[in-house]
Backbone as CSV, one residue per row, in Angstrom:
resi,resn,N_x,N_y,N_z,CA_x,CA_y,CA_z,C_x,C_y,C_z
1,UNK,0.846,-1.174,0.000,0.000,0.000,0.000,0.893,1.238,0.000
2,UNK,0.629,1.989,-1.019,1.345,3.445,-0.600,1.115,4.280,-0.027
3,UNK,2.142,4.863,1.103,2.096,5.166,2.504,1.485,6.860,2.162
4,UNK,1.845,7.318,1.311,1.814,9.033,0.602,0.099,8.863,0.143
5,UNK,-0.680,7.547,-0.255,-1.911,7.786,-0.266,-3.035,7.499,0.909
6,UNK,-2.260,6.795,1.573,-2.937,6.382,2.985,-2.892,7.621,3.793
7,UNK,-1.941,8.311,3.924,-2.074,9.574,4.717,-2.416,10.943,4.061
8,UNK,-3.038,10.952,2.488,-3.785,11.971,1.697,-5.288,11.425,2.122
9,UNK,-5.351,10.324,2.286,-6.953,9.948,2.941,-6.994,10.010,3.911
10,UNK,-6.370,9.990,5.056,-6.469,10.174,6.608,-6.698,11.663,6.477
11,UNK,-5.622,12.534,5.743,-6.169,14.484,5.963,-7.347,14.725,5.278
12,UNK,-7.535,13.562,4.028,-9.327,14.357,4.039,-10.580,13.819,4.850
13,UNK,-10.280,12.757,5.399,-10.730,12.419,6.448,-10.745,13.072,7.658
14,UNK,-9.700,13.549,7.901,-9.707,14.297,9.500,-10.097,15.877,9.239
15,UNK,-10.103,16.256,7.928,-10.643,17.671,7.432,-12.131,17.706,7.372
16,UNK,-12.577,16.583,6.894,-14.344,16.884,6.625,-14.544,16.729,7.878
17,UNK,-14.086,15.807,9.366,-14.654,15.992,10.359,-14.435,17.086,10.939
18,UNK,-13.163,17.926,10.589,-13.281,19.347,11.500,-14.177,19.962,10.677
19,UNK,-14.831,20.293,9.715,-15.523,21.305,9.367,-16.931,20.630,9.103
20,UNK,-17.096,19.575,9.462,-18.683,18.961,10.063,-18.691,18.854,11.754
21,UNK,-17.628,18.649,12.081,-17.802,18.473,13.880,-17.811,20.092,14.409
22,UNK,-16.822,20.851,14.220,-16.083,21.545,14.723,-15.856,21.577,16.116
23,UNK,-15.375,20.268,16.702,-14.777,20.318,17.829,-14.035,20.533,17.899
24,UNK,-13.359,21.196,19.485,-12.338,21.553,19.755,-11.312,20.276,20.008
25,UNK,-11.822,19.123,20.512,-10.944,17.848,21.077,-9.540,17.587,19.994
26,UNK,-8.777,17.623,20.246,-7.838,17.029,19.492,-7.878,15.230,19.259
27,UNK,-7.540,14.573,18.703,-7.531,12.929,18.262,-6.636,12.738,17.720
28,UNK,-6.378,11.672,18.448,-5.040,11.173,18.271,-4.508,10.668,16.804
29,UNK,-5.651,10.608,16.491,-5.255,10.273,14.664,-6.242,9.537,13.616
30,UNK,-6.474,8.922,12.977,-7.305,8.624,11.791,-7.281,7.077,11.522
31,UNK,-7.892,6.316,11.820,-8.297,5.012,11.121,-8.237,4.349,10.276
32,UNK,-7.764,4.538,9.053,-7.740,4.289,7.213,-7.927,2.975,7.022
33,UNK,-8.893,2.734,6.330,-9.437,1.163,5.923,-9.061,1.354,4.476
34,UNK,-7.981,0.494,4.038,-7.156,0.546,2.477,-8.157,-0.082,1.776
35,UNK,-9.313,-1.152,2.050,-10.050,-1.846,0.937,-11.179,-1.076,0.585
36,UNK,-11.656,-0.365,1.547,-13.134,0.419,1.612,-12.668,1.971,0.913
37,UNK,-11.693,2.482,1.128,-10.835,4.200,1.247,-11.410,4.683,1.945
38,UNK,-12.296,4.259,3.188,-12.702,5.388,4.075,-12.022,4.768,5.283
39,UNK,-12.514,5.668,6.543,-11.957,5.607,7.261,-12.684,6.662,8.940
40,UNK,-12.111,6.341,10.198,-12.955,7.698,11.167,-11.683,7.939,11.794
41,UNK,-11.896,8.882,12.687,-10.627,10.221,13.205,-11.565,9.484,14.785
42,UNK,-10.121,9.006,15.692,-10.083,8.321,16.830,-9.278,9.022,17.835
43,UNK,-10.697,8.574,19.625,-9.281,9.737,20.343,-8.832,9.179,21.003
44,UNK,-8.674,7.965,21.605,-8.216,6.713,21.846,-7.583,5.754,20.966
45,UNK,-6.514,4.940,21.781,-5.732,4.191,21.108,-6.555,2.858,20.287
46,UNK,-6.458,2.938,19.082,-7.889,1.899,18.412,-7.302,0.510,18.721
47,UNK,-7.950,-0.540,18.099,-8.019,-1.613,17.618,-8.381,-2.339,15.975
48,UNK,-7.211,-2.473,15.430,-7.028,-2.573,14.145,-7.482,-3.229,13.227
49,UNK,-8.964,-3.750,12.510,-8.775,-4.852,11.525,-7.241,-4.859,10.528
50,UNK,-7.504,-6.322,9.895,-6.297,-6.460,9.543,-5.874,-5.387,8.222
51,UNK,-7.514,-4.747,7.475,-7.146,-3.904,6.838,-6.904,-2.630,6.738
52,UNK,-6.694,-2.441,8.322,-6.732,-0.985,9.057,-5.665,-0.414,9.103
53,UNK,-5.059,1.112,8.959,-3.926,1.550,9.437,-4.326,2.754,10.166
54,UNK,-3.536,3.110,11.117,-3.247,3.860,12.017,-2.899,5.151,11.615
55,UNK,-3.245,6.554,11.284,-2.064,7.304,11.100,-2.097,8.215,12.411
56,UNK,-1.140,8.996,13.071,-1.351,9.714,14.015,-1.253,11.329,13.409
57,UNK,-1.787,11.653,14.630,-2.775,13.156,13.865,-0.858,13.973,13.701
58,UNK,0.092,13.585,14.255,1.176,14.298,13.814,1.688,13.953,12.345
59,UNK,1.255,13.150,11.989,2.025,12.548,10.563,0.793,12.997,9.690
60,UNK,-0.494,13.451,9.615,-1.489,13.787,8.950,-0.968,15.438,8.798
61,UNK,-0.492,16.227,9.853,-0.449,17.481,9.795,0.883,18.226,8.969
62,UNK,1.947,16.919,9.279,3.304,17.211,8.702,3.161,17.409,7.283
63,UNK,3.962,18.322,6.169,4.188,18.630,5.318,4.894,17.826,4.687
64,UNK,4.953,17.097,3.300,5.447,16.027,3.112,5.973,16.542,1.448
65,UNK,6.489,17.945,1.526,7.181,18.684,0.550,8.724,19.090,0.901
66,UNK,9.239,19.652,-0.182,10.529,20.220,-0.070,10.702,21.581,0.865
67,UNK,12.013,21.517,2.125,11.746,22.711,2.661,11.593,23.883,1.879
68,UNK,11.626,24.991,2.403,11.445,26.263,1.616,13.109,26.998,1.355
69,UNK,12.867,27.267,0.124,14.189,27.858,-0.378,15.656,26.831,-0.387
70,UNK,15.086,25.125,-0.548,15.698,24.442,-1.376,16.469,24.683,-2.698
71,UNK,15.701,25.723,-3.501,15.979,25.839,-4.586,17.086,27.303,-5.195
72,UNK,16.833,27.776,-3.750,17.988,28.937,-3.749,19.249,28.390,-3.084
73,UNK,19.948,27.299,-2.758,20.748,26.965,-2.224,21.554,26.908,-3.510
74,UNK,23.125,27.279,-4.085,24.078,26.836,-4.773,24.053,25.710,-4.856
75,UNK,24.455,24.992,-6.461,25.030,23.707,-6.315,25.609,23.645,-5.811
76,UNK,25.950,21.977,-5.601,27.405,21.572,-4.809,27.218,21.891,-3.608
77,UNK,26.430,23.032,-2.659,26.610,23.422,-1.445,26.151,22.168,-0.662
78,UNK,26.884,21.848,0.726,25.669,21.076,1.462,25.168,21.509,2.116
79,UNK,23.976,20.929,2.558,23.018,20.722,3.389,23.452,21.241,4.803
């Protein structure tokens, strides 16, 4: 399963519930069922079918792009 689409469905998952819930609670993260593509936003530690993944609400929020001004760095320079 690719990990970059499992966690593009966990953020639209955990997005339609903030702007249908609008609770304040934070949750610990998102549910993702890979056979169905849906999935629910959990605030407790779940229990997994086998086609279940886990993502936690920190890996849903992280940016999964190039830092900023990558592209102004000189060749050759490092990191």
């Amino acid at each position: 399963m690719d990990s970059r689409r499992l966690i593009a469905l966990a953020r639209r998952i955990y997005f339609r519930f903030l702007t249908d819930s609008g609770q304040q609670l934070e949750p610990m993260g998102v549910v993702v069922n890979e056979r169905l593509d849906e999935g629910r936003v959990v605030f407790a530690s779940p229990t997994l079918l086998l086609q279940e993944h886990f993502i936690s609400i920190d890996l849903i929020g992280r940016r999964l792009r190039r830092p900023r001004g990558w592209r102004d760095r000189p060749r050759g320079s490092a990191l």
